[in-house]
KOLTORMI-260472 format. One record per residue: residue number from 1; x, y, z of N, C-alpha, C in turn. Coordinates in steps of 0.02 Angstrom, whole numbers. Last residue first. Layout:
N
REC   pos      n_u      n_v      n_w     ca_u     ca_v     ca_w      c_u      c_v      c_w
REC   NUM        X        Y        Z        X        Y        Z        X        Y        Z
...
//
This chain:
141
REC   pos      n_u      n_v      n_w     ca_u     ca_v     ca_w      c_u      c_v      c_w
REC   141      220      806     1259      249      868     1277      323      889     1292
REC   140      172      690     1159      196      712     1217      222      783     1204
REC   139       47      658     1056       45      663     1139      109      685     1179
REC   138      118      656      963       68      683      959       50      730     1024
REC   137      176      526      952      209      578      942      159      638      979
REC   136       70      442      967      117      438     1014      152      518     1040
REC   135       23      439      834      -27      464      885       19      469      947
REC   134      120      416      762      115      464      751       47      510      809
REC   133      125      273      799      181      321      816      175      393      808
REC   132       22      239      731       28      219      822       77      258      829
REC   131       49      249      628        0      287      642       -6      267      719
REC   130      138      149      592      163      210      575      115      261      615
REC   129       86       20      623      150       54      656      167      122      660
REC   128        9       21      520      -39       28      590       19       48      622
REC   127       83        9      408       26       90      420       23       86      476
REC   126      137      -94      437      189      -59      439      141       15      445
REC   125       35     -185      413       67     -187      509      119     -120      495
REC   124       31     -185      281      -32     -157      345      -16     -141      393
REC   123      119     -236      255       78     -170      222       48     -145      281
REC   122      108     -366      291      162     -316      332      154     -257      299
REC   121      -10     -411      221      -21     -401      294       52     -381      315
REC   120       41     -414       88       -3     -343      100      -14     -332      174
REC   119      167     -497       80      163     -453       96      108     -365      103
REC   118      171     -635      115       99     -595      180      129     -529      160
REC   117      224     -766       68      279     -700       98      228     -643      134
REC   116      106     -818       27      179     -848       87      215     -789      117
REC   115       49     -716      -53       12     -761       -7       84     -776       51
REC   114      144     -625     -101       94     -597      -89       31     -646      -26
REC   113      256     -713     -167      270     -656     -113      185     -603      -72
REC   112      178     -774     -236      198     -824     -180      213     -758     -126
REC   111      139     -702     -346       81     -717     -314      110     -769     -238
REC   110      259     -653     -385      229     -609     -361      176     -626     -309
REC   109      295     -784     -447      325     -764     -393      308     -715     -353
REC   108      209     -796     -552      202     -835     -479      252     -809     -429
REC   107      235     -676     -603      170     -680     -588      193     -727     -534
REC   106      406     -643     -618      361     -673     -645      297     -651     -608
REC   105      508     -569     -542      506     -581     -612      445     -590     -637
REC   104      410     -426     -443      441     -485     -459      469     -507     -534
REC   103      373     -332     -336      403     -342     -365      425     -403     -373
REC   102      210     -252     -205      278     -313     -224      304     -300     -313
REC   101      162     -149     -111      180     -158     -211      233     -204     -202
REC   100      134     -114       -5      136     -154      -11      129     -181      -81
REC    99      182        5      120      206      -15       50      209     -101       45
REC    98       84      117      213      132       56      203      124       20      137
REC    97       93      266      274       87      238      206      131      179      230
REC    96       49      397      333       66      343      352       32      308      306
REC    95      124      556      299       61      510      277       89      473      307
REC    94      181      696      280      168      669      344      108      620      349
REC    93      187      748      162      134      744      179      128      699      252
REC    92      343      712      128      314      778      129      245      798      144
REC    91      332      591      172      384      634      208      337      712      192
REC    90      247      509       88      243      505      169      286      552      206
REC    89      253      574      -50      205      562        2      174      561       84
REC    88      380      517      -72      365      586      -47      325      594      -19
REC    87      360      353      -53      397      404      -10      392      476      -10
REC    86      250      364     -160      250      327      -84      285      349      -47
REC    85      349      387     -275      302      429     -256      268      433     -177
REC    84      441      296     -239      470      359     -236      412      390     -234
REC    83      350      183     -311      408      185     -222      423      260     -203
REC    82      332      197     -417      280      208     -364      301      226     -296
REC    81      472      234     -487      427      274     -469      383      267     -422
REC    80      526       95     -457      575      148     -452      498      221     -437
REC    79      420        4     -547      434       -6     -461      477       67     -441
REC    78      412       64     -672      366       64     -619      382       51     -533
REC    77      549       65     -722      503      153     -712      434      128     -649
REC    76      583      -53     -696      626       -3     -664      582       40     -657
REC    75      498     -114     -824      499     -135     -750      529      -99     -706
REC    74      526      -39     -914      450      -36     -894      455      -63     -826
REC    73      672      -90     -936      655       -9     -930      577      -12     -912
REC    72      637     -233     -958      684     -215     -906      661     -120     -906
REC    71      489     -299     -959      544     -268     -999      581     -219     -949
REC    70      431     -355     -884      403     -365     -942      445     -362     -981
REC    69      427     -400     -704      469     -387     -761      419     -394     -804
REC    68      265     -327     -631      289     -401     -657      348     -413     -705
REC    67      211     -293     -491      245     -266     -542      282     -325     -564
REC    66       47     -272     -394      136     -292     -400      139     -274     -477
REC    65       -1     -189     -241        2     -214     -322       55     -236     -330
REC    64      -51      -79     -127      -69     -137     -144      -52     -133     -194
REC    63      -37       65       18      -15       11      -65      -24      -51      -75
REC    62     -142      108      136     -107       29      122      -93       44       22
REC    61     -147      230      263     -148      219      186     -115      146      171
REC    60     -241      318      397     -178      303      349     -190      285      297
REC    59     -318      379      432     -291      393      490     -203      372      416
REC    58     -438      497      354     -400      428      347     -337      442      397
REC    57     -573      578      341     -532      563      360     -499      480      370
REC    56     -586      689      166     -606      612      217     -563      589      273
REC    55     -519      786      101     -607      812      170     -596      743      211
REC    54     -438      746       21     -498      747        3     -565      776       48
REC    53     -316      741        7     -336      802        2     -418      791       -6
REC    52     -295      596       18     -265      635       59     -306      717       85
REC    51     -333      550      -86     -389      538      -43     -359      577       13
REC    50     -248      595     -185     -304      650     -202     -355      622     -125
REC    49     -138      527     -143     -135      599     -117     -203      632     -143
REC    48     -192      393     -171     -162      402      -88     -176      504      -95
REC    47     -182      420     -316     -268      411     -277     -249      418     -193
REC    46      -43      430     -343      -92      464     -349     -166      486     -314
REC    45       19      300     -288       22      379     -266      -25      444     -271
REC    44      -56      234     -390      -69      238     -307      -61      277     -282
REC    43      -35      230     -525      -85      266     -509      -83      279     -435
REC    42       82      138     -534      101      205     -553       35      248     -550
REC    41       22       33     -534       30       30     -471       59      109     -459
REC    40     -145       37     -610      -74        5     -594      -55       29     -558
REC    39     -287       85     -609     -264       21     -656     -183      -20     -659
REC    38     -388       47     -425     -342      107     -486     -302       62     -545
REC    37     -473       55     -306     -448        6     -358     -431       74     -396
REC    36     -522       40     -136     -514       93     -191     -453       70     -232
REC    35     -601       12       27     -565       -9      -23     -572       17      -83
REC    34     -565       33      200     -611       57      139     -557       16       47
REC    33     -575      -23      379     -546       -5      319     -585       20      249
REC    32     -523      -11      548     -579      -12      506     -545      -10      445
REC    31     -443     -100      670     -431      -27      615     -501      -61      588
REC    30     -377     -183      744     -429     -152      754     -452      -94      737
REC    29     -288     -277      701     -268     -232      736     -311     -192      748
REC    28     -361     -399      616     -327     -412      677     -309     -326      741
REC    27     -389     -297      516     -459     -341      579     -439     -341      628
REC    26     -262     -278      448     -302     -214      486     -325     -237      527
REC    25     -239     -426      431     -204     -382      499     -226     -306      518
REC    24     -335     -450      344     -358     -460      405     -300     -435      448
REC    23     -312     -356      242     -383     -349      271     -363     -375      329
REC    22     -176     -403      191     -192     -332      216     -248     -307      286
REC    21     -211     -533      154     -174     -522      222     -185     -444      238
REC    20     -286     -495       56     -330     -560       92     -273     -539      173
REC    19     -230     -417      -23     -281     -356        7     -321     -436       68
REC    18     -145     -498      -71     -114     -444      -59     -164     -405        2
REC    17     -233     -584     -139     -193     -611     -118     -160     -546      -66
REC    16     -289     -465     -249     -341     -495     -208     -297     -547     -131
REC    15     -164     -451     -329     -184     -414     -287     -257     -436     -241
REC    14     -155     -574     -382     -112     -564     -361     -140     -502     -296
REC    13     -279     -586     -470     -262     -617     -429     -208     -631     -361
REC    12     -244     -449     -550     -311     -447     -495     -304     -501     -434
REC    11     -130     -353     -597     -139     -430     -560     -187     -453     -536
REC    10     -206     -204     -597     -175     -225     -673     -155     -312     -659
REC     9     -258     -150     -503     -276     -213     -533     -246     -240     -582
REC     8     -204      -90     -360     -185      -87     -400     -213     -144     -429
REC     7     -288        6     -205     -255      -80     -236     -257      -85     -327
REC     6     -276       59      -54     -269       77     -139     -243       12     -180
REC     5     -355       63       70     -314       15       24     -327       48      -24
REC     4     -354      186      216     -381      153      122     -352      110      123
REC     3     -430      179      400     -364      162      343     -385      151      293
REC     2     -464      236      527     -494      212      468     -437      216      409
REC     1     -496      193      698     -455      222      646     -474      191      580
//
């Protein structure tokens, strides 16, 4: 099975942290993977549904990025939107998408939730969940 990362750079360090657990619980779970950079995290949805429509096959999809308060209305529109785009996505496109756009006040906190907190490797475990279920589904009669 072949899964994207869409990984958001606008944190590079943050997101490199994000795509270090991502990568290896894909390894760990025996997925293959591809990697595809966009400038924030309000692009993901985006590049998820044009790789969607693209011919390529992808069994699923990993979000990658975080979002750093700056200003209370910039910080709402981004986390509030990517999330919501991520969710239509996966309902109305029957995508397996795991969400791994952290949110934080700061940078270090982003960068602790991203190393300690592993959240691009439960990104990951949550696609590989999603697409084990959907091959499940699949199968019965």
């Amino acid at each position: 099975m072949n899964v994207l990362l869409v990984e958001a750079r606008y944190h590079p360090h943050i997101t490199e942290a994000l795509a270090d657990g991502a990568t290896a619980a894909l390894e760990k779970g025996g997925a293959t993977f591809e990697r595809v950079a966009v400038p924030g995290a309000l692009e993901i949805p985006a590049a998820i549904a044009l790789a969607a429509r693209s011919g390529r096959s992808f069994a699923g999809f990993v979000a990658l990025g975080s979002v750093v308060r700056e200003s209370a209305a910039h910080f709402d529109i981004i986390t509030q939107q990517s999330a919501a785009g991520l969710v239509r996505l996966a309902t109305d496109q029957a995508l397996c998408i795991g969400n791994g756009i952290v949110a934080a006040d700061n940078e270090e906190e982003a960068l602790r939730l991203a190393q300690d907190g592993d959240a691009g490797g439960d990104a990951a475990r949550a696609c590989l969940a999603l697409i084990t279920l959907r091959d499940r589904l699949r199968t019965l009669t």
